[in-house]
MDAnalysis code that builds the backbone (N, CA, C; Angstrom):
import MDAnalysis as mda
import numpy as np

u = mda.Universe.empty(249, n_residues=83, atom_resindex=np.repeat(np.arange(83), 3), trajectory=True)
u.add_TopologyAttr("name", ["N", "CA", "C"] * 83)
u.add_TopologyAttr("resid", np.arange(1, 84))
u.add_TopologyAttr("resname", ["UNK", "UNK", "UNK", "UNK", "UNK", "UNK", "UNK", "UNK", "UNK", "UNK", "UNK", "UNK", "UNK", "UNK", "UNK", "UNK", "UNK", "UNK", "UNK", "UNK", "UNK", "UNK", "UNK", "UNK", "UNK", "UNK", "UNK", "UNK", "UNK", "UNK", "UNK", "UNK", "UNK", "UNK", "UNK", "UNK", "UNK", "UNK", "UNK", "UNK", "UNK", "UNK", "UNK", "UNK", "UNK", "UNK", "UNK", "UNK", "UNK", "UNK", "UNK", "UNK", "UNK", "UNK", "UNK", "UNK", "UNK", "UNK", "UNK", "UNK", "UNK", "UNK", "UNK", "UNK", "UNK", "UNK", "UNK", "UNK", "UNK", "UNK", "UNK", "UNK", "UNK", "UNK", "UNK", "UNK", "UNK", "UNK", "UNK", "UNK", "UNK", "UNK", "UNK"])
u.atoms.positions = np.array([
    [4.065, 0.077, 11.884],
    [3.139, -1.026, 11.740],
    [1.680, -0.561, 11.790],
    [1.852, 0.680, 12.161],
    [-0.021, 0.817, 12.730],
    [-0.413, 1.534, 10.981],
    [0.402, 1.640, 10.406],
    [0.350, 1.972, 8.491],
    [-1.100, 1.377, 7.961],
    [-0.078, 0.096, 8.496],
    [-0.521, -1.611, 7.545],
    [-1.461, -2.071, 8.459],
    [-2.067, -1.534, 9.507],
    [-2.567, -2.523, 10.429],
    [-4.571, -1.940, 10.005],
    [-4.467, -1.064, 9.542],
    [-5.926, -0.891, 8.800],
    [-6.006, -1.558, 7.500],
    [-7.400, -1.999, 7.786],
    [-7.690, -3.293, 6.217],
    [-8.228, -2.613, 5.194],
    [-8.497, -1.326, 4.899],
    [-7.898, -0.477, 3.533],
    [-6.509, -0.548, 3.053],
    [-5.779, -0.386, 3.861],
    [-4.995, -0.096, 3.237],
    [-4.191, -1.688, 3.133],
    [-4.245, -2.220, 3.892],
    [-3.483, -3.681, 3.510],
    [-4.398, -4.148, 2.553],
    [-5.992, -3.883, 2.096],
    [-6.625, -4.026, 0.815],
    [-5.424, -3.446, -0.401],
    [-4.712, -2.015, -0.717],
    [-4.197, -1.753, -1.104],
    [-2.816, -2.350, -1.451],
    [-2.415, -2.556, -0.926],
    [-1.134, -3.530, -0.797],
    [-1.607, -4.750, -1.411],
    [-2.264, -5.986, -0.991],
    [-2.741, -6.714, -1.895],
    [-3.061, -6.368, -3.081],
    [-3.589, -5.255, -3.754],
    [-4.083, -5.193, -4.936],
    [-2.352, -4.287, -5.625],
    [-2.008, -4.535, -4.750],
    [-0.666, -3.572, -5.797],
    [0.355, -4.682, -6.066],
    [-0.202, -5.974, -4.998],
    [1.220, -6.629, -4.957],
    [1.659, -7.557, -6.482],
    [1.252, -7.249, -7.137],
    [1.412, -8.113, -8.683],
    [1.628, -7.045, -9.790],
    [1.196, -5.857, -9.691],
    [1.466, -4.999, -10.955],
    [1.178, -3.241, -10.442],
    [1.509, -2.474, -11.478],
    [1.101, -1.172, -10.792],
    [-0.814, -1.233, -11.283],
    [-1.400, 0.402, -10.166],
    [-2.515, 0.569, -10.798],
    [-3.251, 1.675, -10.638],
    [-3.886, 2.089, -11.582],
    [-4.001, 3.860, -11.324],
    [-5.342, 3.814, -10.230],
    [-5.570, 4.696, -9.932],
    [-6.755, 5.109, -8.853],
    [-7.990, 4.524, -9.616],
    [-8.055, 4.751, -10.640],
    [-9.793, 4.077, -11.208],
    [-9.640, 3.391, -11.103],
    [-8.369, 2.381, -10.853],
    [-8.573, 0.502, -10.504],
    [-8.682, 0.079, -8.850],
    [-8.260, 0.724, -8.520],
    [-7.730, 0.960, -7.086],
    [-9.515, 1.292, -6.362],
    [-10.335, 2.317, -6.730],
    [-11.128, 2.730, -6.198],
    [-12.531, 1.579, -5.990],
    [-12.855, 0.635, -7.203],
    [-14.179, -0.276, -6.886],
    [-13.358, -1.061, -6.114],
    [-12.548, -1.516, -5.886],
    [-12.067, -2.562, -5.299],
    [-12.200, -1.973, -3.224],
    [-12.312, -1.025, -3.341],
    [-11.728, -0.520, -1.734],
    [-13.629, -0.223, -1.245],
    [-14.494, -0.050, -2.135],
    [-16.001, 0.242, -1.780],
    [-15.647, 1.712, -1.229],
    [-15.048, 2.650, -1.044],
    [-15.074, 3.881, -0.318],
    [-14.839, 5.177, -1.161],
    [-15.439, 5.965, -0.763],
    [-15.250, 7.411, -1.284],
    [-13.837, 7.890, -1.558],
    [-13.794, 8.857, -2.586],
    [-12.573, 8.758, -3.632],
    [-11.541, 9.655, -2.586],
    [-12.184, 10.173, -1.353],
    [-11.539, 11.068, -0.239],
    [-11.278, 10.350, 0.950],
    [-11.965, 9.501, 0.394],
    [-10.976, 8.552, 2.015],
    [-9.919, 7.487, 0.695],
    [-10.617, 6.779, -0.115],
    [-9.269, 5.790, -0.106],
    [-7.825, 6.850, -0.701],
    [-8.037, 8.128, -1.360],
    [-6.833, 9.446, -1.401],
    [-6.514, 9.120, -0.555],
    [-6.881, 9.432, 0.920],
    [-6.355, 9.504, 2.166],
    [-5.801, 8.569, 2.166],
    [-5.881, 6.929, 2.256],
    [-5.429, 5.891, 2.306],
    [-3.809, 5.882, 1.275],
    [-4.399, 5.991, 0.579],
    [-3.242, 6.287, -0.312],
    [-2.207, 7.029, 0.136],
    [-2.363, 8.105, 0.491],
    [-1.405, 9.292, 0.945],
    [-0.831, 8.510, 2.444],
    [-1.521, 8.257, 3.017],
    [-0.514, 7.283, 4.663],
    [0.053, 6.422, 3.664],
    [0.112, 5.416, 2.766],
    [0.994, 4.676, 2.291],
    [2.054, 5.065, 1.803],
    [2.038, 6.035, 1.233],
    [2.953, 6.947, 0.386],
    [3.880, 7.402, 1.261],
    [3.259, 7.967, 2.440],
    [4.232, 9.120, 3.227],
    [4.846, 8.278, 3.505],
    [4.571, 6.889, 4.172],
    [5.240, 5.746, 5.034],
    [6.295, 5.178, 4.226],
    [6.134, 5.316, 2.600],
    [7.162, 4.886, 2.110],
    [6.890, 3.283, 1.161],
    [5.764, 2.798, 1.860],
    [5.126, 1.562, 1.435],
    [4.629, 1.327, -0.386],
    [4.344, 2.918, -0.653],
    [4.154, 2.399, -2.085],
    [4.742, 4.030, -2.602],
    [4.612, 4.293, -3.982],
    [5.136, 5.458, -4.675],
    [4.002, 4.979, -6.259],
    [4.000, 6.856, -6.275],
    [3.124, 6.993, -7.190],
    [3.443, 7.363, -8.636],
    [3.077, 7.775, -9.884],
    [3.552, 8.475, -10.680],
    [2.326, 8.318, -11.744],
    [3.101, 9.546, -12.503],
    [1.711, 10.536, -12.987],
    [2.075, 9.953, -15.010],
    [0.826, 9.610, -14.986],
    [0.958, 9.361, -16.894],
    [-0.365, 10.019, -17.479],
    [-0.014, 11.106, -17.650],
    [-1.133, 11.980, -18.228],
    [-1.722, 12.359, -16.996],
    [-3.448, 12.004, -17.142],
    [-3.740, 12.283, -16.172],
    [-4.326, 11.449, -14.918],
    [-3.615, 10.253, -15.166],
    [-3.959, 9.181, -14.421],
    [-2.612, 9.308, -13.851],
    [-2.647, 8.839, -12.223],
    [-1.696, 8.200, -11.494],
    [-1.544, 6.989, -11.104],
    [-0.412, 6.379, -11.041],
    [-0.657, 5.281, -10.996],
    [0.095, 4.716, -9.862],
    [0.395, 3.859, -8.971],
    [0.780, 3.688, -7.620],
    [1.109, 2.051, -7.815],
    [2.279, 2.261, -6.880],
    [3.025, 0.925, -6.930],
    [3.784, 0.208, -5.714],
    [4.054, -1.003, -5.103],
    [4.762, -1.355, -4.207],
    [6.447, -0.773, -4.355],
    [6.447, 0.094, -3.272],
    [7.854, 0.092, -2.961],
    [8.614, -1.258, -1.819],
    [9.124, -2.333, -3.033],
    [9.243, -3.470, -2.562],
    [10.801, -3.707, -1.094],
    [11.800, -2.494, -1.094],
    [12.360, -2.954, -0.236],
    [11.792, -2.392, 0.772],
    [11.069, -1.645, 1.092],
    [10.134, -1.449, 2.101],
    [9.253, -2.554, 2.611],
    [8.712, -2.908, 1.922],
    [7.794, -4.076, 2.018],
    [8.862, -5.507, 2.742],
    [9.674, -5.566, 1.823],
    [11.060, -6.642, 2.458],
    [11.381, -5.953, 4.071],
    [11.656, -5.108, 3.990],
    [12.206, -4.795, 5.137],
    [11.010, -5.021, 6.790],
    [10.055, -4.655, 6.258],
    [8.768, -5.228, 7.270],
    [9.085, -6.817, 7.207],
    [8.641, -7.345, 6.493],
    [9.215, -8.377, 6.235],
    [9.550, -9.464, 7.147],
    [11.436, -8.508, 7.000],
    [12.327, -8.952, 7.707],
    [11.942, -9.270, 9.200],
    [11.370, -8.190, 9.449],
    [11.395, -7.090, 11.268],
    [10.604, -8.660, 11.524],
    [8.891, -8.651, 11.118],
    [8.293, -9.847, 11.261],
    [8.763, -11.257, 11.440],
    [9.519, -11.565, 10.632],
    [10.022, -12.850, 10.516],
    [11.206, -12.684, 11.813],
    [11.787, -11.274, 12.220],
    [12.875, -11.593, 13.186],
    [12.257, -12.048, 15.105],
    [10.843, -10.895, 14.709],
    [10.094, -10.970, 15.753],
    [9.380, -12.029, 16.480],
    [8.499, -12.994, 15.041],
    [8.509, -14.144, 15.816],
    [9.324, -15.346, 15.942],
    [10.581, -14.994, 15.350],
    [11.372, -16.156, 15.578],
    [11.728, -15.806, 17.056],
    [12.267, -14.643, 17.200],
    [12.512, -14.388, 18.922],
    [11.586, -15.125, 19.919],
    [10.204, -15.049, 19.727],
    [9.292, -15.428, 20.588],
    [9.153, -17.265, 20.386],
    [9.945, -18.148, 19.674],
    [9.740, -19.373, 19.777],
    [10.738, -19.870, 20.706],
])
C-alpha cells in the first residue's frame, strides 16, 4: 500500500486508468523531472501495478488490472470488517 500511497504515482494510475500511454504523455501531466517521474514509474512496475512495453522508441505503460482488482478487493474487505 505504501506503492499507491504517494500522489505521483496514484497521479499515474489515474492517468493510465482508461488507455495505455507512453512517457511523453505521462510526463506534463506529473509537473516533475523525467528522473523522478522514471523513478515513479519503476516502483509501479516492480510492484506489479502497471507493465510497460517498448514500440520503437517510445514506451508505453499500462494498468496491470488484476493487480489493481486485487487491492481492490483487500480495501473493500478491510472496511467492511471495521463496520
Amino acid at each position: 500500500m505504501k506503492v499507491i500511497a504517494e500522489e505521483h504515482r496514484l497521479k499515474i494510475l489515474c492517468i493510465l486508468r482508461d488507455s495505455d500511454h507512453c512517457v511523453c504523455e505521462i510526463l506534463p501531466a506529473l509537473d516533475l523531472p523525467q528522473n523522478l517521474a522514471s523513478h515513479h514509474l519503476k516502483v509501479l512496475r516492480d510492484a506489479d501495478f502497471i507493465s510497460s512495453r517498448k514500440d520503437g522508441q517510445k514506451v508505453f505503460y499500462s494498468l496491470n488490472h488484476s493487480t489493481i482488482d486485487q487491492v481492490i478487493t483487500m480495501l473493500n474487505q478491510h472496511f467492511t470488517k471495521e463496520k
